[in-house]
C-alpha positions as CSV (number, residue, x, y, z in Angstrom):
1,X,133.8,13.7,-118.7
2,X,131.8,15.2,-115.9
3,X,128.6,16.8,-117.0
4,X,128.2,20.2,-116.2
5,X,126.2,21.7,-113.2
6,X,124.1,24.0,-115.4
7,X,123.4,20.9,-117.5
8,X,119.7,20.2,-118.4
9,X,118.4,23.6,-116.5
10,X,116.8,25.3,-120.0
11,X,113.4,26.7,-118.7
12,X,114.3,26.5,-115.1
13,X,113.9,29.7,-112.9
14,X,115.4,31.2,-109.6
15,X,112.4,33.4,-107.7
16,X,114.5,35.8,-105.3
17,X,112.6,38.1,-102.8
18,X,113.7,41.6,-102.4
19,X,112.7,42.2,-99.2
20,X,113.4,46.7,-99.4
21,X,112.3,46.0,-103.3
22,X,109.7,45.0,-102.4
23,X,109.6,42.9,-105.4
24,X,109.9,38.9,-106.6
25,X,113.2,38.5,-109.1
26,X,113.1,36.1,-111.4
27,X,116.3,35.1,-113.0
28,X,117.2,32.0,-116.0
29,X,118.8,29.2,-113.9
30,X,120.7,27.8,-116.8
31,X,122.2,31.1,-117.7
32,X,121.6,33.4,-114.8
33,X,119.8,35.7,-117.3
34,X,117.7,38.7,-115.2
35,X,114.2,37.6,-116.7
36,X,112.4,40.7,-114.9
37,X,110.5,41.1,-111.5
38,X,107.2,41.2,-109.9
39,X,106.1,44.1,-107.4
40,X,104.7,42.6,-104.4
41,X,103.2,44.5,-101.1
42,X,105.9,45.6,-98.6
43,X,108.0,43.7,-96.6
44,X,108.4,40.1,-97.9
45,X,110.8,37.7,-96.8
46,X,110.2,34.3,-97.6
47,X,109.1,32.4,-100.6
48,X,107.7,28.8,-101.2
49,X,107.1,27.1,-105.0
50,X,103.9,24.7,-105.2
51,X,104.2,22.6,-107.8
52,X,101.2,21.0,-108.1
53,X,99.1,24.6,-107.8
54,X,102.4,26.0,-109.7
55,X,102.2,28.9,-107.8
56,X,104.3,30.9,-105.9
57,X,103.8,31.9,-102.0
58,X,105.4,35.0,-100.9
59,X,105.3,35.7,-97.2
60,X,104.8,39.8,-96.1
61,X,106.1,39.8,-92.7
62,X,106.5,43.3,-91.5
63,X,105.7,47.0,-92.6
64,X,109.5,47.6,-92.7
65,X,112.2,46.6,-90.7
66,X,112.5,43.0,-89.2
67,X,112.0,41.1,-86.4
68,X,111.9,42.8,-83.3
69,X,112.7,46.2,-85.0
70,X,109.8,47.0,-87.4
71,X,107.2,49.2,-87.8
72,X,104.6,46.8,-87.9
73,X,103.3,43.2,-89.1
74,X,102.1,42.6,-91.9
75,X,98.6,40.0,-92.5
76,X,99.2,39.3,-96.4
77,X,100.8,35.9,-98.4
78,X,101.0,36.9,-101.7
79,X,100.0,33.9,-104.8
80,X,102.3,34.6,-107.8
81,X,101.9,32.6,-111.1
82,X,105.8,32.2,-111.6
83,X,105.3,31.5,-115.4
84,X,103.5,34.5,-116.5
85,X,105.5,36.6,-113.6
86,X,102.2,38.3,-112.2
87,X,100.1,38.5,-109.1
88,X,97.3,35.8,-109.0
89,X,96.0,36.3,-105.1
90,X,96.9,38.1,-102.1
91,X,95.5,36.1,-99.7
92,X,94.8,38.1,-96.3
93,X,95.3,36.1,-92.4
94,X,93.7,38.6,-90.4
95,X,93.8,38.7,-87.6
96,X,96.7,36.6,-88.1
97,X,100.1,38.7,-88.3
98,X,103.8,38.4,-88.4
99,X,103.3,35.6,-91.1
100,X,107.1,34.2,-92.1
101,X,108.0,30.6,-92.5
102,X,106.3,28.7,-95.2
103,X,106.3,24.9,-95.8
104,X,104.3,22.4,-97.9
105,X,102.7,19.4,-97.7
106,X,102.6,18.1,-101.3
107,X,100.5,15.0,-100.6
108,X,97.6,16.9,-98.7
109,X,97.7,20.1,-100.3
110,X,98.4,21.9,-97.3
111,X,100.9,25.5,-96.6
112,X,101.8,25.7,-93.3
113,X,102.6,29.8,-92.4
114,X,104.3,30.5,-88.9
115,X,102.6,34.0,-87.2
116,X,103.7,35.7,-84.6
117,X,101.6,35.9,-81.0
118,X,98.8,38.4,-80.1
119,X,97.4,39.7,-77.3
120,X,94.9,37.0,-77.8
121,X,96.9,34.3,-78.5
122,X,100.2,32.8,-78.6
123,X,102.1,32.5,-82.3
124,X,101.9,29.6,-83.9
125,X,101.0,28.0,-87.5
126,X,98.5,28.7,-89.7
127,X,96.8,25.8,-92.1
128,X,95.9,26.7,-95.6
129,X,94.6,24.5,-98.4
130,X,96.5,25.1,-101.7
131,X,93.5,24.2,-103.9
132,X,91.2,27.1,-102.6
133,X,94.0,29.1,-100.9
134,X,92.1,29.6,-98.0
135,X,93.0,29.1,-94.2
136,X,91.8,25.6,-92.6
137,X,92.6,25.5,-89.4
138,X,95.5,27.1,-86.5
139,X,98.0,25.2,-84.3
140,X,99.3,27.1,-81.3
141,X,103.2,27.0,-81.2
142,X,103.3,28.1,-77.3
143,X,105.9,30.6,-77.8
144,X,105.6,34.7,-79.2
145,X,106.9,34.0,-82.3
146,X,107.9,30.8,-84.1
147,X,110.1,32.0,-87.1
148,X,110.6,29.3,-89.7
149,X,108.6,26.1,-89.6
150,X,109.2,22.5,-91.7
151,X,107.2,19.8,-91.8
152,X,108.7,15.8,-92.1
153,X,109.2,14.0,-95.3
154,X,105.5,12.3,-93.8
155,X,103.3,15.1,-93.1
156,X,102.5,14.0,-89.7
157,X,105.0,16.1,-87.7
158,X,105.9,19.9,-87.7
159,X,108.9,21.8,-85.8
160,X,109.0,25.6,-85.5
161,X,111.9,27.2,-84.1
162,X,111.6,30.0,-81.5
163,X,114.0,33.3,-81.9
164,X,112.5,34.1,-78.1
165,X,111.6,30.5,-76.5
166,X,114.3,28.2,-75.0
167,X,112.7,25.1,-77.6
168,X,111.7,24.3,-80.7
169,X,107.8,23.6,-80.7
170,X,106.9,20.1,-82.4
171,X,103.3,19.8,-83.2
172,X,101.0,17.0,-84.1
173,X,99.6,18.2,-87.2
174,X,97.1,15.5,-87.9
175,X,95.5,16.2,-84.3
176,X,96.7,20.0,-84.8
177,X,98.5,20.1,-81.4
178,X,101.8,20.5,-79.6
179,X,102.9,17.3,-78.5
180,X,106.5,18.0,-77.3
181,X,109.2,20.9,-76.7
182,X,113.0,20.2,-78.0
183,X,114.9,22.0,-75.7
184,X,117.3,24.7,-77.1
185,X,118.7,28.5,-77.0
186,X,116.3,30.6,-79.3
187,X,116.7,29.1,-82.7
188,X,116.5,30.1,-86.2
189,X,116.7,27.9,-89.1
190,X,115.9,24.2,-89.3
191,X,115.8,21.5,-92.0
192,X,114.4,17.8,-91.1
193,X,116.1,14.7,-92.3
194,X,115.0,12.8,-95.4
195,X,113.5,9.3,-93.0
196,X,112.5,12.0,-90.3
197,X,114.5,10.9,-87.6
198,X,116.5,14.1,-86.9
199,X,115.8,18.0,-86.7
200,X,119.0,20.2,-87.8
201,X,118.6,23.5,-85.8
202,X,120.7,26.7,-86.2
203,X,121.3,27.9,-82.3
204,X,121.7,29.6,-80.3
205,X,119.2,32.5,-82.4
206,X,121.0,35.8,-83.8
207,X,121.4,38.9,-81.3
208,X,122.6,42.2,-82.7
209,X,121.5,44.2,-79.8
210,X,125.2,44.7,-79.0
211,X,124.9,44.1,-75.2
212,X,127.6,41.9,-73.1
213,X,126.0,38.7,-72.9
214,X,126.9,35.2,-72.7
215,X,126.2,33.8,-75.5
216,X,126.1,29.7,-76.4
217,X,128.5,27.8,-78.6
218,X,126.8,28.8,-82.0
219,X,126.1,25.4,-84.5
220,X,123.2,23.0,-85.4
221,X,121.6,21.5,-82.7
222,X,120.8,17.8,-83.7
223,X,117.2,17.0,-82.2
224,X,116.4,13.6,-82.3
225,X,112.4,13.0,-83.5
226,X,111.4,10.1,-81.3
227,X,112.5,11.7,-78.1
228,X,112.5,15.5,-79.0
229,X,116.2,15.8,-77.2
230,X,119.4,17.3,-78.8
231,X,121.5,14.2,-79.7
232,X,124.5,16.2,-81.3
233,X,125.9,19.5,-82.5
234,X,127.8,20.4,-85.4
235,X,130.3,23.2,-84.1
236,X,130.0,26.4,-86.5
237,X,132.4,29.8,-86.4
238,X,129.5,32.2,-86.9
239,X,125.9,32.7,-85.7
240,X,123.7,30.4,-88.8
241,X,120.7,31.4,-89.1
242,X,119.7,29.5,-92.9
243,X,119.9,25.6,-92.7
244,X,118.7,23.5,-95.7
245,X,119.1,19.6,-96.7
246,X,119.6,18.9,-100.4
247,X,118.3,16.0,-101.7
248,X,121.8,14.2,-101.5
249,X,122.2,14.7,-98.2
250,X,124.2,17.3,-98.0
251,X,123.2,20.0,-95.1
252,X,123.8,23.6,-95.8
253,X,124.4,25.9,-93.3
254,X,125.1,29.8,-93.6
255,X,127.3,31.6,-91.2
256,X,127.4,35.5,-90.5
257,X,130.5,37.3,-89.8
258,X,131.4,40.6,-88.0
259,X,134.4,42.3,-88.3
260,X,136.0,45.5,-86.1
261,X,134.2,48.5,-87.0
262,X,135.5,51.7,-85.0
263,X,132.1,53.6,-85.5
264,X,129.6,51.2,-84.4
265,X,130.3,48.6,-81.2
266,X,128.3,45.6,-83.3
267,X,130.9,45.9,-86.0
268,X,130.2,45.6,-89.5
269,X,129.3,42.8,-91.8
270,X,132.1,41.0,-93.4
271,X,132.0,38.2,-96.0
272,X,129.4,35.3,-94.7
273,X,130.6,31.2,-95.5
274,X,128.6,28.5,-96.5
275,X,129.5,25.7,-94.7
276,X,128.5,22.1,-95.9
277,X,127.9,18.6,-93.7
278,X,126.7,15.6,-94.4
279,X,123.4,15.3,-92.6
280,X,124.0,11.3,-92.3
281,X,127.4,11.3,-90.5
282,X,127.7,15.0,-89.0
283,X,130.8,15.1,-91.3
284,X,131.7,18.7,-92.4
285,X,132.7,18.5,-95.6
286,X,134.0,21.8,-96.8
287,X,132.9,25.6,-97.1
288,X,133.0,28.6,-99.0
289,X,132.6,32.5,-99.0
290,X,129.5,34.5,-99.6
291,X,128.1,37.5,-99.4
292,X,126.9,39.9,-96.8
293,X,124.5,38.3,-93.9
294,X,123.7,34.7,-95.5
295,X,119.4,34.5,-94.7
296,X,118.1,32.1,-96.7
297,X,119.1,28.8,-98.8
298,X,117.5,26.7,-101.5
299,X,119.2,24.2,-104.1
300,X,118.3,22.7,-107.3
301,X,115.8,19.4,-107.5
302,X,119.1,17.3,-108.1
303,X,121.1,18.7,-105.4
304,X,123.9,19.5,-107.8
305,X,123.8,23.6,-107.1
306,X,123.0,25.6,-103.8
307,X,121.9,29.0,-104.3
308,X,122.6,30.8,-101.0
309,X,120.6,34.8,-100.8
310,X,122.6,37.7,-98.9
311,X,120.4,40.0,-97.1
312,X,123.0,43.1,-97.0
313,X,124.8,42.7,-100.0
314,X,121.8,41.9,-101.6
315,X,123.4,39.1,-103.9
316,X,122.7,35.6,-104.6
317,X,125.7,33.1,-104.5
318,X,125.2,30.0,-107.0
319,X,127.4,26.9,-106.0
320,X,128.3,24.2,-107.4
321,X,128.3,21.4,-104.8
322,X,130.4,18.6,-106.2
323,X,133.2,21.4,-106.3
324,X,132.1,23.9,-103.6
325,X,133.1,26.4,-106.6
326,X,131.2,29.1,-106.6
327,X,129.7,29.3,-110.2
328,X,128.1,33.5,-110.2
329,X,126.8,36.3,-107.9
330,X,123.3,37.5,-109.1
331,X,122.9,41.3,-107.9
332,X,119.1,41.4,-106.6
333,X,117.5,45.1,-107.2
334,X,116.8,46.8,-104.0
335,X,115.7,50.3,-102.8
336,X,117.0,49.9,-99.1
337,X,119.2,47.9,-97.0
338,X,117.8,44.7,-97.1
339,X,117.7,43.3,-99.9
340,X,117.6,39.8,-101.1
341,X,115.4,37.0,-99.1
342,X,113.4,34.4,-99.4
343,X,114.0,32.0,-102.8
344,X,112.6,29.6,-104.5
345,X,113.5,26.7,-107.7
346,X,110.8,26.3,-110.0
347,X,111.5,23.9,-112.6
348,X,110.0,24.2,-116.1
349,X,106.4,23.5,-116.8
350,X,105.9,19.7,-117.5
């Protein structure tokens, strides 16, 4: 008898941003239970779980609004004890700004946070030490803003991808410089593979300006490491901006879909898909629907579930992988029209 997906989850928790909340949602990832939120400064989008620290980082990117259409950026990451559900830092980058993508080396202790550019100087990656939660050093990215950042399974080698820059920006980050420039139409969401070899990269990046444009084949770029080329792509329907790799292998990918809308030229938002390959032989596997304007993707320690966040319907779809069924649709609180973001899977305390 197969065991079931929620097995062995008591004391688990889903952390879901709220990005108009503004708030952190925490929810019971064995029952889906609404366990309460945390108010955090406006706007956040993304969210990363330390577990040695155990402590949440919330990024605040903007004032309101969102790239390219805000009303200014934000300076703040905001440290939240996940098990006692309150604020334990809000640690300020100034005169850092823009900060968004957030990943973690475990082994050094290290946060890496993408910022946007400055009169002064172009975007790029700021360092932080988890342990005092205070910034160690800056890696310039070459490009206005690098939007989501990941780091190998090694620590050596970080990739930022570029909504605005015709590459993705691979940095050294032992030496703490660019070493190479992957060449591709602005990107948005990337995932490295488990030996490091390849970069999956959502491309080309997501345009709702509405203008006539050509516009490039939309899937995941394959970027080899060694020679920072694209090897591959895995053909998509929609524009993807979230890309995650589970650790099985499977990559996840979330597509956006427009349909007809006689009042507004861009359309309107229909149903989104989450769309599953194998990262090892580029094999798609299968998909299934979502919410409104899939952002951001996580799944549990085990790979079993994928939890995939809806920015306009504000709704979390949990998946079960092994059946592509989708198991429930958590309704995030929100006070505008973005709503949920950035997540995170904190397992229970040891």
């Amino acid at each position: 008898m197969q065991q079931s997906p929620r097995a062995g989850r008591d004391g688990d928790v889903l952390a879901v941003v709220s990005q108009s909340g503004p708030t952190v949602s925490f929810f019971d990832a064995a029952s889906d239970r609404y366990l309460g939120a945390v108010a955090v400064p406006a706007e956040p989008h993304e969210l990363c779980f330390d577990p040695a620290q155990r402590l949440l980082w919330c990024a605040t990117t903007y004032r309101s609004g969102y790239y390219h259409a805000n009303s200014g950026r934000r300076t703040e990451l905001t440290v939240i004890d996940p098990d006692t559900r309150s604020i334990v830092e809000i640690v300020d980058l100034h005169p850092e700004h823009g900060p968004h993508g957030l990943a973690l080396d475990t082994a050094r202790q290290l946060l890496y946070v993408s910022v946007e550019s400055s009169d002064d100087r172009p975007g790029g990656v700021v360092v932080i030490d988890t342990r005092t939660r205070r910034p160690v050093g800056r890696i310039d990215t070459d490009a206005p803003g690098p939007h989501w950042f990941a780091v190998d399974p090694a620590g050596r080698t970080g990739y930022a991808t570029n909504k605005e820059a015709p590459f993705v920006s691979v940095v050294d980050l032992r030496r703490g410089t660019l070493t190479a420039k992957a060449e591709v139409p602005g990107s948005e969401g990337l995932a490295v593979s488990a030996d490091g070899a390849h970069i999956f990269v959502a491309a080309p990046y997501g345009s709702f300006s509405g203008a006539d444009e050509e516009r490039p084949v939309p899937g995941i770029r394959v970027i080899d490491a060694r020679t920072a080329t694209v090897v591959d792509t895995l053909p998509t329907e929609g524009v993807v901006l979230p890309v995650h790799l589970t650790s099985t292998g499977r990559l996840l990918v979330g597509e956006l879909a427009m349909e007809p809308d006689p009042v507004s030229r861009l359309g309107r938002h229909a149903p989104g898909r989450l769309t599953v390959f194998s990262a090892d032989t580029h094999k798609r596997l299968g998909d299934i629907e979502v919410g409104l304007f899939p952002l951001t993707i996580t799944s549990s320690p085990d790979g079993r579930i994928a939890y995939v966040a809806c920015v306009v319907s504000s709704t979390v779809d949990v998946v079960d992988l092994e059946t592509l069924r989708r198991l429930a649709r958590l309704d995030v609180p929100r006070l505008g029209e973005a709503g949920a973001h950035g997540l995170a899977y904190v397992p229970r305390p040891a």
